[in-house]
FIKE-564488 format. One record per atom (N, C-alpha, C, CB): residue number from 1; residue in one letter; atom name; y, z, x. Coordinates in nm, 3 decimals. Glycine has a CB too. Example, Ala and Ser with C-alpha at 12.3 -4.5 7.8 and 13.67 -1.06 7.14 Angstrom:
residues 2
@num->1 residu->A atome->N y->-0.569 z->0.780 x->1.319
@num->1 residu->A atome->CA y->-0.450 z->0.780 x->1.230
@num->1 residu->A atome->C y->-0.330 z->0.780 x->1.320
@num->1 residu->A atome->CB y->-0.447 z->0.905 x->1.131
@num->2 residu->S atome->N y->-0.225 z->0.708 x->1.285
@num->2 residu->S atome->CA y->-0.106 z->0.714 x->1.367
@num->2 residu->S atome->C y->0.003 z->0.787 x->1.290
@num->2 residu->S atome->CB y->-0.060 z->0.572 x->1.408
end
This chain:
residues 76
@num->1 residu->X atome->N y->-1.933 z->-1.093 x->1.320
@num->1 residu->X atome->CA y->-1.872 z->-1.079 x->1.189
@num->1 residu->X atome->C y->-1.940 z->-1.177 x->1.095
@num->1 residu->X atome->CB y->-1.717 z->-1.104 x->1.195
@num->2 residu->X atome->N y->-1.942 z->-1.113 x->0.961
@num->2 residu->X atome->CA y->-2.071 z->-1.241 x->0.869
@num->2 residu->X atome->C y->-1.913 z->-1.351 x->0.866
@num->2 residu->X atome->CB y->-2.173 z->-1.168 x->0.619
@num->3 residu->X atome->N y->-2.003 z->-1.466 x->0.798
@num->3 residu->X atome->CA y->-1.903 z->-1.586 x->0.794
@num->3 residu->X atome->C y->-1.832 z->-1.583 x->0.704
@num->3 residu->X atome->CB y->-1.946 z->-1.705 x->0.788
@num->4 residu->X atome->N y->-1.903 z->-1.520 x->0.593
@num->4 residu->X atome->CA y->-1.818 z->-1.529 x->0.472
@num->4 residu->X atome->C y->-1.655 z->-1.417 x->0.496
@num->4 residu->X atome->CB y->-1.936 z->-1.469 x->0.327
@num->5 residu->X atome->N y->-1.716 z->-1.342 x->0.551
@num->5 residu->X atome->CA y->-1.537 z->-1.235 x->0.597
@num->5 residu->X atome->C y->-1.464 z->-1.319 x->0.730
@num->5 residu->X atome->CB y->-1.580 z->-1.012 x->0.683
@num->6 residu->X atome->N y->-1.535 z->-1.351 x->0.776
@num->6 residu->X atome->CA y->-1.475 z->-1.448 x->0.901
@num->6 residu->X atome->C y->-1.399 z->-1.569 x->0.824
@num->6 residu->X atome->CB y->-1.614 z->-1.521 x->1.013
@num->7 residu->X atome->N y->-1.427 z->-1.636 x->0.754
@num->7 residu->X atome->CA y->-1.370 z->-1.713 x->0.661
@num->7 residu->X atome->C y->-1.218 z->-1.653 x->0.557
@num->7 residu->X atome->CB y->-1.499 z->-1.741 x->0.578
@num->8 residu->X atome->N y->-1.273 z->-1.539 x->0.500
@num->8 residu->X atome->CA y->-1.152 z->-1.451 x->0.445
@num->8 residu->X atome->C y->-1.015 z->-1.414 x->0.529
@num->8 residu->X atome->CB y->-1.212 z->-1.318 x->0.411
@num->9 residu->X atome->N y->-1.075 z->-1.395 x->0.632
@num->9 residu->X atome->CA y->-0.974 z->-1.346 x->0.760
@num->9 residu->X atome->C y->-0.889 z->-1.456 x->0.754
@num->9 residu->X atome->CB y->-1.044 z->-1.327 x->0.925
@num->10 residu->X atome->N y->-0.988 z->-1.538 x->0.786
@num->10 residu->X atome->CA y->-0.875 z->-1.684 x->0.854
@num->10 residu->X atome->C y->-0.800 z->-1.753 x->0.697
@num->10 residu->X atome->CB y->-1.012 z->-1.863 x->0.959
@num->11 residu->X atome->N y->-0.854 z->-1.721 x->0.583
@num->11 residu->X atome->CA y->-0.808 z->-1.782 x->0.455
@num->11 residu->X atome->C y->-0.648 z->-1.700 x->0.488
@num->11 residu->X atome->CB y->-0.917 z->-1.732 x->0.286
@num->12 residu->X atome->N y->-0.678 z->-1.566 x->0.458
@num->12 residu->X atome->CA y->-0.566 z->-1.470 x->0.478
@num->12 residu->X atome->C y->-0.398 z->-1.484 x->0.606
@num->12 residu->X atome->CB y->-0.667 z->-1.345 x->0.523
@num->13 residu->X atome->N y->-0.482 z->-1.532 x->0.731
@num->13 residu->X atome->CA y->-0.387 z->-1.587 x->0.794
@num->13 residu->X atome->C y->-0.344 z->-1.700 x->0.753
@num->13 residu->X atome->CB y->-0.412 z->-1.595 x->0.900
@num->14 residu->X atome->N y->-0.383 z->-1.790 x->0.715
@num->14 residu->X atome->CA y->-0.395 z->-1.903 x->0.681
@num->14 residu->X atome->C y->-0.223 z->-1.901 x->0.597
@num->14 residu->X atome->CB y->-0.550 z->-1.928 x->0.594
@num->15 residu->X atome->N y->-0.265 z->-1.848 x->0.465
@num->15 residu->X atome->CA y->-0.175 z->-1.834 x->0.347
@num->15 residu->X atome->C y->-0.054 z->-1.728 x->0.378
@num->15 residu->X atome->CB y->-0.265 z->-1.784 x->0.217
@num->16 residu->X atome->N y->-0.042 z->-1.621 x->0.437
@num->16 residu->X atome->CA y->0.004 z->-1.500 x->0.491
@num->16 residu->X atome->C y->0.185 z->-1.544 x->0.538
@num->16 residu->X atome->CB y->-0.116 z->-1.453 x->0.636
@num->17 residu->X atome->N y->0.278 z->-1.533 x->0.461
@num->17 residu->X atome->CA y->0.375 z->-1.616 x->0.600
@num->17 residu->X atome->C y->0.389 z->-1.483 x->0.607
@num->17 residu->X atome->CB y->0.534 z->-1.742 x->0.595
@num->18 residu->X atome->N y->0.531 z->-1.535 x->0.738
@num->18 residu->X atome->CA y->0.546 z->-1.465 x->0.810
@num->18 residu->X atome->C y->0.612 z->-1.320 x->0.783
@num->18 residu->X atome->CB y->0.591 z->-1.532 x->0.880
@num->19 residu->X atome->N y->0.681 z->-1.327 x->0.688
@num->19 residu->X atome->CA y->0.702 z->-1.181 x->0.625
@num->19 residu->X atome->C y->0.654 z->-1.090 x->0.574
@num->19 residu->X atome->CB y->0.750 z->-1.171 x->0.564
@num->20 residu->X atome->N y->0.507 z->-1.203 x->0.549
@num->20 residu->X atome->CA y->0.427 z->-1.109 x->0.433
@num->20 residu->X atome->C y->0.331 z->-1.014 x->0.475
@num->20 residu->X atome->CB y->0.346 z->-1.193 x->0.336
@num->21 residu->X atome->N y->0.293 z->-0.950 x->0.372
@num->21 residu->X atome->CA y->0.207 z->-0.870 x->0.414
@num->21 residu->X atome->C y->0.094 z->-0.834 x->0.320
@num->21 residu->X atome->CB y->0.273 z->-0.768 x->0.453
@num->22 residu->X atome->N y->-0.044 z->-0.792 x->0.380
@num->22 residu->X atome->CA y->-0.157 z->-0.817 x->0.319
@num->22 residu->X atome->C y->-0.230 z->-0.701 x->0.313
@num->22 residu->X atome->CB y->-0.222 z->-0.916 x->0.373
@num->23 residu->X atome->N y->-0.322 z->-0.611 x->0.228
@num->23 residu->X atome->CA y->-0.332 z->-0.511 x->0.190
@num->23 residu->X atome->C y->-0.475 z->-0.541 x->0.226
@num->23 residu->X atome->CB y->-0.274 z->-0.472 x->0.064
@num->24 residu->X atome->N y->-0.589 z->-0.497 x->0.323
@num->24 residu->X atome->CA y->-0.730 z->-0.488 x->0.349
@num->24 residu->X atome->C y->-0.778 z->-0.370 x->0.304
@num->24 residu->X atome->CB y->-0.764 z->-0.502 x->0.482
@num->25 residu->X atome->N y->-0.925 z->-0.384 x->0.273
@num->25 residu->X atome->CA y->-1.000 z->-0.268 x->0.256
@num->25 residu->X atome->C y->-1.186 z->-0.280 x->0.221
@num->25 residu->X atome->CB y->-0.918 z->-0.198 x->0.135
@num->26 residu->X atome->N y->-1.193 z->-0.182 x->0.322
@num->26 residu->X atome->CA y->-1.351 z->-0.203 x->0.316
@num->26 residu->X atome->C y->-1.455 z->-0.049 x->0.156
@num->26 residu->X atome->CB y->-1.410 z->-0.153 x->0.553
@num->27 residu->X atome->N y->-1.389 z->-0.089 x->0.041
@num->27 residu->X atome->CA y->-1.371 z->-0.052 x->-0.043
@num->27 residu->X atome->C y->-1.566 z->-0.066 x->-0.120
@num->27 residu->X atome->CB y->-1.231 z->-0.127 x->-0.090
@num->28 residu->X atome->N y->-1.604 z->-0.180 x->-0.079
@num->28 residu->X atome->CA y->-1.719 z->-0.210 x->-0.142
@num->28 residu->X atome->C y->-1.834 z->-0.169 x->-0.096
@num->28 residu->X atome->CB y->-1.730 z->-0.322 x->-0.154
@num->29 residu->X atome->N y->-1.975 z->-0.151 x->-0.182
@num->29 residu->X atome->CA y->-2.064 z->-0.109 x->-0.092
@num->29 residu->X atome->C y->-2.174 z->-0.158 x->-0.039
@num->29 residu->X atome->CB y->-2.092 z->-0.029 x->-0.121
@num->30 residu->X atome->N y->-2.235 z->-0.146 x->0.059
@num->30 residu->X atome->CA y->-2.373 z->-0.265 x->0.116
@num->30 residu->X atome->C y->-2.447 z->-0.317 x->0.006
@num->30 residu->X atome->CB y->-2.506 z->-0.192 x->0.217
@num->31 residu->X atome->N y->-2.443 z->-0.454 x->-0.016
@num->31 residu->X atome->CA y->-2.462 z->-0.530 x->0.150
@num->31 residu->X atome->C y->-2.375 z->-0.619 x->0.136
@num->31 residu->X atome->CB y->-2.613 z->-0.607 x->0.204
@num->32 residu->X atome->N y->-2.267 z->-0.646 x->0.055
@num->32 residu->X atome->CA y->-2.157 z->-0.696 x->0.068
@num->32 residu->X atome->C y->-1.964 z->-0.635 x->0.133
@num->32 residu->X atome->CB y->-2.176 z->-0.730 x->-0.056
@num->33 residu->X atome->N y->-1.975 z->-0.495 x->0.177
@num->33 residu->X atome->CA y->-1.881 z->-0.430 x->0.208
@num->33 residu->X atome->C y->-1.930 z->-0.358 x->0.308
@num->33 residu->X atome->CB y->-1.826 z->-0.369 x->0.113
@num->34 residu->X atome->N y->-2.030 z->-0.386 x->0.413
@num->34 residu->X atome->CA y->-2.075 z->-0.336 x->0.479
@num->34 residu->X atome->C y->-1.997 z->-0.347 x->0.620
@num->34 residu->X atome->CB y->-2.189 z->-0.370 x->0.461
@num->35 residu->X atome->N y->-1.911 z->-0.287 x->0.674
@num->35 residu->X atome->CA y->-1.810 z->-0.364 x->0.795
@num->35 residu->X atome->C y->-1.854 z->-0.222 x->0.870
@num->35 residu->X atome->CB y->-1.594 z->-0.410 x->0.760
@num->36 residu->X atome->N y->-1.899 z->-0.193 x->1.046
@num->36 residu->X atome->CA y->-1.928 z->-0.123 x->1.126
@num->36 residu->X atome->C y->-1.770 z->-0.096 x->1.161
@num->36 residu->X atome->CB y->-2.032 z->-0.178 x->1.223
@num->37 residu->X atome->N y->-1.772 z->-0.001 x->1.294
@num->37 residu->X atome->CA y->-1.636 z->-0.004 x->1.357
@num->37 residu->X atome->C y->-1.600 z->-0.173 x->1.415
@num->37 residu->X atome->CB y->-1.639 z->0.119 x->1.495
@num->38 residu->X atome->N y->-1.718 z->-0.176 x->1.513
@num->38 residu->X atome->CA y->-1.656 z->-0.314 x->1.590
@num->38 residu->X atome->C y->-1.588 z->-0.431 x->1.504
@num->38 residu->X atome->CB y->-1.779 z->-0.391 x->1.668
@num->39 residu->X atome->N y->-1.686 z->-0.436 x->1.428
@num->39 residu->X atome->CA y->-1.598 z->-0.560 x->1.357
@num->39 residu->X atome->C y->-1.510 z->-0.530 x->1.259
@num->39 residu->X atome->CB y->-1.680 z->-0.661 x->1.290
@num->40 residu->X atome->N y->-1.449 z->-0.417 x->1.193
@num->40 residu->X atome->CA y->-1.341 z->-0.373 x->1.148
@num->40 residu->X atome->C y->-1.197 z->-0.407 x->1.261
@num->40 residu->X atome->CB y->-1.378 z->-0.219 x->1.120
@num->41 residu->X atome->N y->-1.216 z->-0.366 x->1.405
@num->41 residu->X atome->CA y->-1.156 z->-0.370 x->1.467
@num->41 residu->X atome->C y->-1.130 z->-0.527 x->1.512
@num->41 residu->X atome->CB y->-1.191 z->-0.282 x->1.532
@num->42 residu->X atome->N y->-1.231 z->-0.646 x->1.485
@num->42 residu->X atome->CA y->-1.227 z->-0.719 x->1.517
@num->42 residu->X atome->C y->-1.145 z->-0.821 x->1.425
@num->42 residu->X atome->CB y->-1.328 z->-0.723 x->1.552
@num->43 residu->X atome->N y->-1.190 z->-0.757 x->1.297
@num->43 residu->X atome->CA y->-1.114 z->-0.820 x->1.190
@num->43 residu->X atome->C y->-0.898 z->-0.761 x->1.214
@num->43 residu->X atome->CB y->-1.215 z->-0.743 x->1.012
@num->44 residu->X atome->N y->-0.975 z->-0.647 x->1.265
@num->44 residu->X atome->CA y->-0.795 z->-0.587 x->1.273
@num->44 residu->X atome->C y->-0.693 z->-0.666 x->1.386
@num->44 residu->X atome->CB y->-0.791 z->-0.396 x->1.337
@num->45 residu->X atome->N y->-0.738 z->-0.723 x->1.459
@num->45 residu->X atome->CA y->-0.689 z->-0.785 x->1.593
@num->45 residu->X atome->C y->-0.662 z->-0.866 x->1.611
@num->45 residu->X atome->CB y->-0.732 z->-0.792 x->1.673
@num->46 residu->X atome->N y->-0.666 z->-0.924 x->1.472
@num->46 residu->X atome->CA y->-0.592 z->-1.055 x->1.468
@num->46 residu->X atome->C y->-0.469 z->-1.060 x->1.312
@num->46 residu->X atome->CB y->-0.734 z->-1.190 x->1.458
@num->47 residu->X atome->N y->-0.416 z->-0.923 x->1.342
@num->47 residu->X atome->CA y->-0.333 z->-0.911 x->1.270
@num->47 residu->X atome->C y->-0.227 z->-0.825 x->1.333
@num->47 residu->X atome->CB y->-0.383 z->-0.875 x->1.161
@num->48 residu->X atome->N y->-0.107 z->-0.785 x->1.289
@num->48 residu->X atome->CA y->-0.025 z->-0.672 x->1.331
@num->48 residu->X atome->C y->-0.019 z->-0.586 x->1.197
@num->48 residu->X atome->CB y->0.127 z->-0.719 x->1.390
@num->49 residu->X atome->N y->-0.084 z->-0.444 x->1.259
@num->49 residu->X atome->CA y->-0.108 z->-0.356 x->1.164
@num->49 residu->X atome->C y->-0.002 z->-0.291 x->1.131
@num->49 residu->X atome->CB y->-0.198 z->-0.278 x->1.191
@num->50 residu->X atome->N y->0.030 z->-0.252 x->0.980
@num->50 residu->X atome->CA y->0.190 z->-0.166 x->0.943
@num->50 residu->X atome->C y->0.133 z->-0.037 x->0.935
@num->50 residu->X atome->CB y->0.288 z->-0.205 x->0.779
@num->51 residu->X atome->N y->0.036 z->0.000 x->0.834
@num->51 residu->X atome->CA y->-0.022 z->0.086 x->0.814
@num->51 residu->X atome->C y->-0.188 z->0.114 x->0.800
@num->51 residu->X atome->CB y->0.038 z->0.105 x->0.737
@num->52 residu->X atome->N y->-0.214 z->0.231 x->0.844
@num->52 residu->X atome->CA y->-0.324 z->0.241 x->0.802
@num->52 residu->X atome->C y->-0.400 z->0.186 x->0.895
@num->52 residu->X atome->CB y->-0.337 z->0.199 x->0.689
@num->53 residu->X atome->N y->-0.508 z->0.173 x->0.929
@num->53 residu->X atome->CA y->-0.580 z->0.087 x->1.029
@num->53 residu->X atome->C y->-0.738 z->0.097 x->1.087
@num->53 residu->X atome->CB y->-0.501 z->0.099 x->1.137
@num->54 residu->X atome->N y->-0.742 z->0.280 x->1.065
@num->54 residu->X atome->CA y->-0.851 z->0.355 x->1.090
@num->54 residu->X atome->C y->-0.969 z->0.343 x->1.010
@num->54 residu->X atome->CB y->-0.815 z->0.473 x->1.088
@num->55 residu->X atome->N y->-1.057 z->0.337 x->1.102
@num->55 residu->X atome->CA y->-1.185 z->0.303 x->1.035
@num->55 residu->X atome->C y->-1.213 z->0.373 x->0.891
@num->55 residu->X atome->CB y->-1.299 z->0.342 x->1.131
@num->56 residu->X atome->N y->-1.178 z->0.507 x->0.943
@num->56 residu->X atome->CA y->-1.207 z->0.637 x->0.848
@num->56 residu->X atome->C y->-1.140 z->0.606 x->0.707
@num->56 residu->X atome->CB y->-1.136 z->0.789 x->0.916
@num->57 residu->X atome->N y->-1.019 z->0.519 x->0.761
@num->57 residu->X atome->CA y->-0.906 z->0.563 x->0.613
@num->57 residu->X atome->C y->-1.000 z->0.421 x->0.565
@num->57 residu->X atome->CB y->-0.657 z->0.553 x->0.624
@num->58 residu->X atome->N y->-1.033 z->0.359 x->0.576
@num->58 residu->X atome->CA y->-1.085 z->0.192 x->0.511
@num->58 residu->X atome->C y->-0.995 z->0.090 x->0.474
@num->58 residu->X atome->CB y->-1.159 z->0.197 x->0.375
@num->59 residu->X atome->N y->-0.868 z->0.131 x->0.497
@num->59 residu->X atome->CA y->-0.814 z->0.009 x->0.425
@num->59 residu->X atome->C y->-0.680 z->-0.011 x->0.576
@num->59 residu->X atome->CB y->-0.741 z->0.053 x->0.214
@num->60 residu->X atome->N y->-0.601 z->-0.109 x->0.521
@num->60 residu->X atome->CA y->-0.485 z->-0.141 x->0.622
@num->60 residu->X atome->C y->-0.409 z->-0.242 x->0.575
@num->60 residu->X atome->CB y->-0.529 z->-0.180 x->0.758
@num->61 residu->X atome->N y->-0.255 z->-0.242 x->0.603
@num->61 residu->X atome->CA y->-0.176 z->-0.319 x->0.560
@num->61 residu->X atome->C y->-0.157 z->-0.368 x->0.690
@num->61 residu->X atome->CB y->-0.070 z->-0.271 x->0.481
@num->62 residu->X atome->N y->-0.122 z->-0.526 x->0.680
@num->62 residu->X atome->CA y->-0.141 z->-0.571 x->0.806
@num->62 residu->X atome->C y->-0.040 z->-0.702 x->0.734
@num->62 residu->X atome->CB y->-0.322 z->-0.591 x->0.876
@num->63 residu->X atome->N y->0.050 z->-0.755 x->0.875
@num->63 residu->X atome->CA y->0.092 z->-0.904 x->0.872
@num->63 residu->X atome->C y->0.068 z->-0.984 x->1.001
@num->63 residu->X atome->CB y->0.241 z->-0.915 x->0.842
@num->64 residu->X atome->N y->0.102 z->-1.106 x->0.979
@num->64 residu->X atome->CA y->0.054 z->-1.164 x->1.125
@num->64 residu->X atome->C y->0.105 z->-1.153 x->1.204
@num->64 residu->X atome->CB y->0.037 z->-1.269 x->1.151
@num->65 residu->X atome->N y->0.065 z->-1.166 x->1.332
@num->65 residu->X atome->CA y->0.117 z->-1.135 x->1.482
@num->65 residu->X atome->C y->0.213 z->-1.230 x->1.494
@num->65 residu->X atome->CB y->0.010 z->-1.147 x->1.606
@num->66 residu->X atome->N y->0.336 z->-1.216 x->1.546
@num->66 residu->X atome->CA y->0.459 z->-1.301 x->1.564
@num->66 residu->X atome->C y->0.381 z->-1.439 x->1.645
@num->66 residu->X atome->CB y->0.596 z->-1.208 x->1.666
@num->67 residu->X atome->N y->0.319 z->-1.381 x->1.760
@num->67 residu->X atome->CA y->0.289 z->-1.484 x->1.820
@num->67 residu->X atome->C y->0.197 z->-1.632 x->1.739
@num->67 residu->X atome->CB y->0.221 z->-1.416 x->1.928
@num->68 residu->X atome->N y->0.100 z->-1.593 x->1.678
@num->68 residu->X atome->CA y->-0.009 z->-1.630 x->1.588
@num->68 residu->X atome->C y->0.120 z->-1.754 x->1.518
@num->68 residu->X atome->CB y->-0.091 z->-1.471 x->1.469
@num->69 residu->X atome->N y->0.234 z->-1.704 x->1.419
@num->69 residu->X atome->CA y->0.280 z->-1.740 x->1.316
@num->69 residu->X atome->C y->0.386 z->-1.828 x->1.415
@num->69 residu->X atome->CB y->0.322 z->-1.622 x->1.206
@num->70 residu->X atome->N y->0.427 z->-1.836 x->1.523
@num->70 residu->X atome->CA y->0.476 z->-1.926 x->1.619
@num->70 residu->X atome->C y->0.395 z->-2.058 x->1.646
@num->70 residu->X atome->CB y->0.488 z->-1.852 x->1.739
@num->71 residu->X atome->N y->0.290 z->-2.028 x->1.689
@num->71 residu->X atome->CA y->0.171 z->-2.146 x->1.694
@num->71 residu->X atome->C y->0.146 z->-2.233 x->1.596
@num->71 residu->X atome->CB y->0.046 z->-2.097 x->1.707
@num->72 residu->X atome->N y->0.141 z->-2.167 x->1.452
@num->72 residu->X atome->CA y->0.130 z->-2.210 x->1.337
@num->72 residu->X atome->C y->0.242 z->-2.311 x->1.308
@num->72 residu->X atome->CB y->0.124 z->-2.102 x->1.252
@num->73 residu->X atome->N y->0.352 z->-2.215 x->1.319
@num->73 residu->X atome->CA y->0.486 z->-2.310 x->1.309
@num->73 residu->X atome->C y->0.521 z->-2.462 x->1.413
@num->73 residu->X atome->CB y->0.610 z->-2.200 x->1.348
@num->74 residu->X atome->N y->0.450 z->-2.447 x->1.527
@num->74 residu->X atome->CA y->0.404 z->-2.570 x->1.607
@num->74 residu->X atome->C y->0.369 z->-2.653 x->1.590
@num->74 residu->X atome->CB y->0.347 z->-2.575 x->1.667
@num->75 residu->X atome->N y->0.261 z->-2.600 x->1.487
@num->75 residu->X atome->CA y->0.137 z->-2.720 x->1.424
@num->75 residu->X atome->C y->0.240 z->-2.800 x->1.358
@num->75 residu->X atome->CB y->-0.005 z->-2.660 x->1.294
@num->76 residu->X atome->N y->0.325 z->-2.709 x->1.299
@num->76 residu->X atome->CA y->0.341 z->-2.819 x->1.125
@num->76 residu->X atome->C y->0.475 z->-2.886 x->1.138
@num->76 residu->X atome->CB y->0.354 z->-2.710 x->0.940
end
């Protein structure tokens, strides 16, 4: 995954509580919106998806994984 979306991801969890929910989409076009399946999926897997999710459709509403937002809550 490039760093700069690897970075977004984790900004997104980061800020995300636990109710919320976050609207993705691979909307843009190369060489900055360039996302394959794998790493769509990779980016998806560290979220819990509500809607949407499929490569095809491009976009997905997603919040964080209960577990994820438990850990978090550990930290602080």
């Amino acid at each position: 995954m490039a760093n700069q979306r690897k970075e977004a991801v984790s900004e997104i969890k980061r800020i995300l509580k636990e109710t919320g929910q976050a609207y993705l989409s691979l909307s843009a076009g190369p060489p900055f919106g360039y996302v394959d399946h794998v790493e769509w999926e990779k980016v998806l897997e560290g979220f819990k998806v509500k809607q949407g999710g499929s490569y095809k459709k491009k976009w997905a509403v997603v919040s964080v994984k209960h577990e994820e937002s438990e850990a978090f809550r550990s930290i602080i």
